[in-house]
N, C-alpha and C positions, 0 to 999 in steps of 0.2 A: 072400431073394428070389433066385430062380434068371436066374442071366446069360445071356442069349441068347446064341447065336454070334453073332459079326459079319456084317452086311449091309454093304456099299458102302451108302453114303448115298444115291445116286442112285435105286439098284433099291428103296433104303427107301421112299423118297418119291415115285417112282413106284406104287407097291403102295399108299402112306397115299390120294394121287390115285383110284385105281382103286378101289379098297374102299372110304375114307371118307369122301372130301370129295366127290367128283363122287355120288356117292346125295344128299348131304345139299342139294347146289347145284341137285340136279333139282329138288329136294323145295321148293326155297327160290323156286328162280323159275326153274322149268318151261322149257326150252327154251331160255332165254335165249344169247346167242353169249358162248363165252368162250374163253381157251387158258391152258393151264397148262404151270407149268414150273417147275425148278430151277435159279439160275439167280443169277448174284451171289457174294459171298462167302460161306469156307469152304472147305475142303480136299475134301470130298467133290464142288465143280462141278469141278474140274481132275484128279479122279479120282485123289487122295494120300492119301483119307483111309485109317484104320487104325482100330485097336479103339483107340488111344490117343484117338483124335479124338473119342469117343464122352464125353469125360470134359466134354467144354465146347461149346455154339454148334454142335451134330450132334445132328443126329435127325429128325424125319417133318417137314418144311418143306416149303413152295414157295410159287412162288405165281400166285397166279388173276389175269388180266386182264381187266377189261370196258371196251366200251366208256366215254370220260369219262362219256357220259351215264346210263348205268346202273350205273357206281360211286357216280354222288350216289344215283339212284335206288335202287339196291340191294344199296352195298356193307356201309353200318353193319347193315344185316337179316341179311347172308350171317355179317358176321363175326361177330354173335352166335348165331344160330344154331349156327357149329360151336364158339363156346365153349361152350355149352350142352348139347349133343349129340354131339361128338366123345368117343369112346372117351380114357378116362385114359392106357391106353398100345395101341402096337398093334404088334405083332408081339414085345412082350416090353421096346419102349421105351416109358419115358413121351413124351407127346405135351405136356405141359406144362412151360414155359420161366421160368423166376425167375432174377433176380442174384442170387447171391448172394458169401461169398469175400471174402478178403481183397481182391482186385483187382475185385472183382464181375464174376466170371467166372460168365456165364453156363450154368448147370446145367439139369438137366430131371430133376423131379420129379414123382410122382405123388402130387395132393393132393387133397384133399374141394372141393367146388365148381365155378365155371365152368372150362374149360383154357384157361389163360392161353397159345395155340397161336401157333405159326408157319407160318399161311397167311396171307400177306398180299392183299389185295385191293385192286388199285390196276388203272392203264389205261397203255399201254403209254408212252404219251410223258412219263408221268408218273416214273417205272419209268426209263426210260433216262436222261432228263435227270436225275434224280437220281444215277443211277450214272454217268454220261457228262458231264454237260454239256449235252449236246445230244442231240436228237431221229435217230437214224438214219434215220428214216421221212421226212426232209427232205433238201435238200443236206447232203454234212460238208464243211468246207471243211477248206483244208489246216492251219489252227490249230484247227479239232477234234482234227484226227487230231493233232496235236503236243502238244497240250494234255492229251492223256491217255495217264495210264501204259500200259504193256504189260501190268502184272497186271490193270487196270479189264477194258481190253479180250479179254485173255483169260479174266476172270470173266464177261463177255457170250456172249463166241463158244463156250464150252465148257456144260458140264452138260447136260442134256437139257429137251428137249420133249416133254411127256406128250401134248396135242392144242393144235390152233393152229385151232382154228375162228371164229377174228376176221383169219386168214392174214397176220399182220404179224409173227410171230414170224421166219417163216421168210426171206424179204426180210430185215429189217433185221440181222438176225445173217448173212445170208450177205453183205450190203454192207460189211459190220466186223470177213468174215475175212481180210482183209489190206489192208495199205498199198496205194496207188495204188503203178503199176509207178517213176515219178520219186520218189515220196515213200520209196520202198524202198532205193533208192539213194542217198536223202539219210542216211536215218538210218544205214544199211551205212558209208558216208562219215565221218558222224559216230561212229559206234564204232570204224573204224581210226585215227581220228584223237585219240582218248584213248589208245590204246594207244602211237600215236606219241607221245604228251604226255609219257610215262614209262619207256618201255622201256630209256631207256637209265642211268636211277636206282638199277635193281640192281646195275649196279656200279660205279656211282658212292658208293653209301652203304659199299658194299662196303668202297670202296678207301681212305676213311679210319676204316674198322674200326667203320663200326654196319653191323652184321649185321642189328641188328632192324630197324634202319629198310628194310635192303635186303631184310628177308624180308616186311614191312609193303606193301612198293614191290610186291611179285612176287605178294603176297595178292589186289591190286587188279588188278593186269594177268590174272592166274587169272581171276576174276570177268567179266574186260572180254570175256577170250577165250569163257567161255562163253556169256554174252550176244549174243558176234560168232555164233557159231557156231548157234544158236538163230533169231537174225536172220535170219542167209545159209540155213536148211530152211526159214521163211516161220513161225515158231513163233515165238509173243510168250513172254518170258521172262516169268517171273515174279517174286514179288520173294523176299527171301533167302532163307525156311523151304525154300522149290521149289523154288531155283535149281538145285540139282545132282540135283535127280530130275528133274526137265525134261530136263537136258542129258542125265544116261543115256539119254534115249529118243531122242536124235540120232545120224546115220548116224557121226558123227567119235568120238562120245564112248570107244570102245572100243579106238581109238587114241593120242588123245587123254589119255584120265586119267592112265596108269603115267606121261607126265611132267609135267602138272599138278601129279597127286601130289605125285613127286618136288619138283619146284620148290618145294612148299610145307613140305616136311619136309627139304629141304637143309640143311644145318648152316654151309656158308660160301656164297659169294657165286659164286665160281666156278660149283661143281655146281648150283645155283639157276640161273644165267644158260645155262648149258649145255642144261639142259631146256624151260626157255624158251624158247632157239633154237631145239629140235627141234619144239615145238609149233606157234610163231611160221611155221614152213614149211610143217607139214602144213597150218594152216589158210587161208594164202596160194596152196597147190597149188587147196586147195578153193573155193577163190574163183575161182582160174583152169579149174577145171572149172565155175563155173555160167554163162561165155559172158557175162556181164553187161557187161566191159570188156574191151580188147585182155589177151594176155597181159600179166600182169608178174611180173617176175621175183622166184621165190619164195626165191630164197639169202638170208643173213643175210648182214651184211656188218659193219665197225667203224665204231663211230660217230666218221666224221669222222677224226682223228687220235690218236682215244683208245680203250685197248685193251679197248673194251666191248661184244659183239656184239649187232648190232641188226637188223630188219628195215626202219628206215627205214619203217613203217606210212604214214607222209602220202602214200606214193607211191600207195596206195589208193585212200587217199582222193581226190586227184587223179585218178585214173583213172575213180571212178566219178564225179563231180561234173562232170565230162567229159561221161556220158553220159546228162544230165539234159538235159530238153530243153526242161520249162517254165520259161521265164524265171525267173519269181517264184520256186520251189524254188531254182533253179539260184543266186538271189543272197541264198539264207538265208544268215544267218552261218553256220557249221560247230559246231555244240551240238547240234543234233538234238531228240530230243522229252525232254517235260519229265524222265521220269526218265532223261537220260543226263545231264541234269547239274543233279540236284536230288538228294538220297538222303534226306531230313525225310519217314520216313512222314507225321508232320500234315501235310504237304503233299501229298503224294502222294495221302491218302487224301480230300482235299477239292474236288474240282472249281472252287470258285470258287476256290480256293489254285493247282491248278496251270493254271489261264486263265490268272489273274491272271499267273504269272510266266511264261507261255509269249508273251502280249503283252508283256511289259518286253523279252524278246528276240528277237520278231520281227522289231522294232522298231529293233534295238539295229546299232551299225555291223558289219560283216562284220570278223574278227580280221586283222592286218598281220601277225600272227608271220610270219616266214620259216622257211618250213619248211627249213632250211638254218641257224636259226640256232645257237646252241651254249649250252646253257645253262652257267652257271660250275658 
């Protein structure tokens, strides 16, 4: 069988849309109001995918919305008709989806019979709350938006809209491209404030000779940094696989990497905390350039009386939790949203898993640490 060249996923499934499903949907109930779209998980909604992606869970998907009421009415009709009727492959992919694999990793194969297809037909509130939690077409309140990872949310607000003629696509994904302006500030807040957690562990592991722990220590503050960084352009990170092709497409990252890099390939503790520092400043200048709080000062300094250079991050955070103005934000604890301080994909990927832990810590008292204290 001859290999197609590679489509982006998106233009796939718009083109499977356009050519195969919307004839088959006229066909099926004439007129009916619907919107379709790509849209969820997958590397091909955040626009990563590759010809490697093609090998697993990629290929002509999307999916159709009806109203609730003409999902009961008419979605078991619709989705058999295009098991029945959909082409086996189309533009050179098959269009049919089986587990199979040691890990039942889903494959797509072209087999005799119905096509076991991926257009899903559901209604939109059905659709979000499943992926969300909640309905965006309603209020969100501020433990929606904390409740849910930044990958959920950026597999909502990204991939495409093939037609929105129920017009709810377009409202509720533009309500869910960003954080409220205090909510932004809180999480901003809460990612300087992990970085202050640790920054000063590189050379502290350093300096009774584990290297690995201190390069382990500088692994994580990398991470935090790109995440900050992603934050502060108004771009929800994604989770690991993405995280540093997200960040290449940030104004810092080009700056930035050669001492990420570095940090991460250091060989002692010194050079490690050295790159660190330089990074720790560009991205504190860049903070001082988005006007969000008073200047602060973006020099590294020692921590406290011990020869380990730091940026002192809490000061951030302090500055922007400063300029938060709704109460209720303003006396969250400082944790931020569930994945800044959850990292359990099963939880990440379960809504009722990250509710659940996002109320234990709304809930939970505000942290005493003194940001002045000194850890041993």
């Amino acid at each position: 069988m001859t290999v197609p060249s590679f489509l982006p996923g998106l233009e796939l499934s718009r083109r499977f849309y356009r050519e195969a499903v919307r004839p088959l949907l006229d066909e099926a109930a004439p007129g009916i109001a619907h919107s379709a779209a790509r849209l969820g998980s997958g590397s091909e909604v955040l626009g990563f995918d590759t010809a490697r992606s093609a090998d697993h869970e990629w290929g002509p998907r999307l999916q159709i919305f009806l109203r609730a009421g003409d999902v009961a009415r008419h979605g078991a009709g619709i989705t058999a008709l295009l098991a029945e009727r959909l082409p086996k492959t189309f533009l050179g992919y098959p269009t049919h989806f089986v587990s199979t694999g040691e890990a039942g990793i889903g494959v797509m194969r072209a087999t005799d019979g119905a096509v076991h297809h991926r257009v899903d037909v559901t209604d939109p509130g059905a659709w979000f709350t499943g992926q969300l939690g909640f309905d965006p077409r309603q209020d969100i309140t501020v433990a929606d938006w904390l409740a849910t990872p930044t990958q959920r949310l950026a597999e909502v607000t990204a991939g495409a809209v093939f037609h929105d003629g129920l017009g709810h696509l377009a409202p509720a994904r533009a309500r869910l491209g960003w954080y409220p302006h205090d909510l932004w500030l809180h999480v901003l807040a809460c990612q300087w404030q992990r970085v202050s957690q640790e920054e000063a562990f590189v050379g502290r592991c350093g300096e009774v000779g584990d290297e690995l722990g201190s390069a382990v220590v500088a692994s994580r503050l990398v991470r935090d940094l790109m995440r900050l960084c992603l934050l502060m352009e108004r771009r929800y990170p994604p989770y690991g696989k993405w995280l540093g092709s997200a960040f290449a497409r940030t104004t810092q990252a080009p700056a930035l990497t050669p001492d990420l890099t570095a940090a991460l390939t250091a060989a002692d503790w010194h050079t490690r905390e050295h790159h660190l520092a330089r990074a720790y400043e560009a991205v504190a200048a860049a903070h001082n350039e988005l006007g969000l709080t008073a200047p602060v000062d973006p020099a590294t300094r020692p921590y406290h009386t011990r020869p380990f250079q730091v940026l002192h991050a809490e000061r951030f955070t302090a500055a922007l939790t400063a300029r938060i103005t709704d109460p209720a934000i303003r006396s969250l604890p400082v944790i931020g949203a569930v994945d800044q301080f959850v990292d359990s994909t099963d939880v990440l990927s379960d809504p009722e898993l990250t509710r659940a832990a996002t109320r234990a810590t709304v809930h939970s008292r505000p942290s005493t640490r003194d940001s002045g204290e000194r850890p041993a």
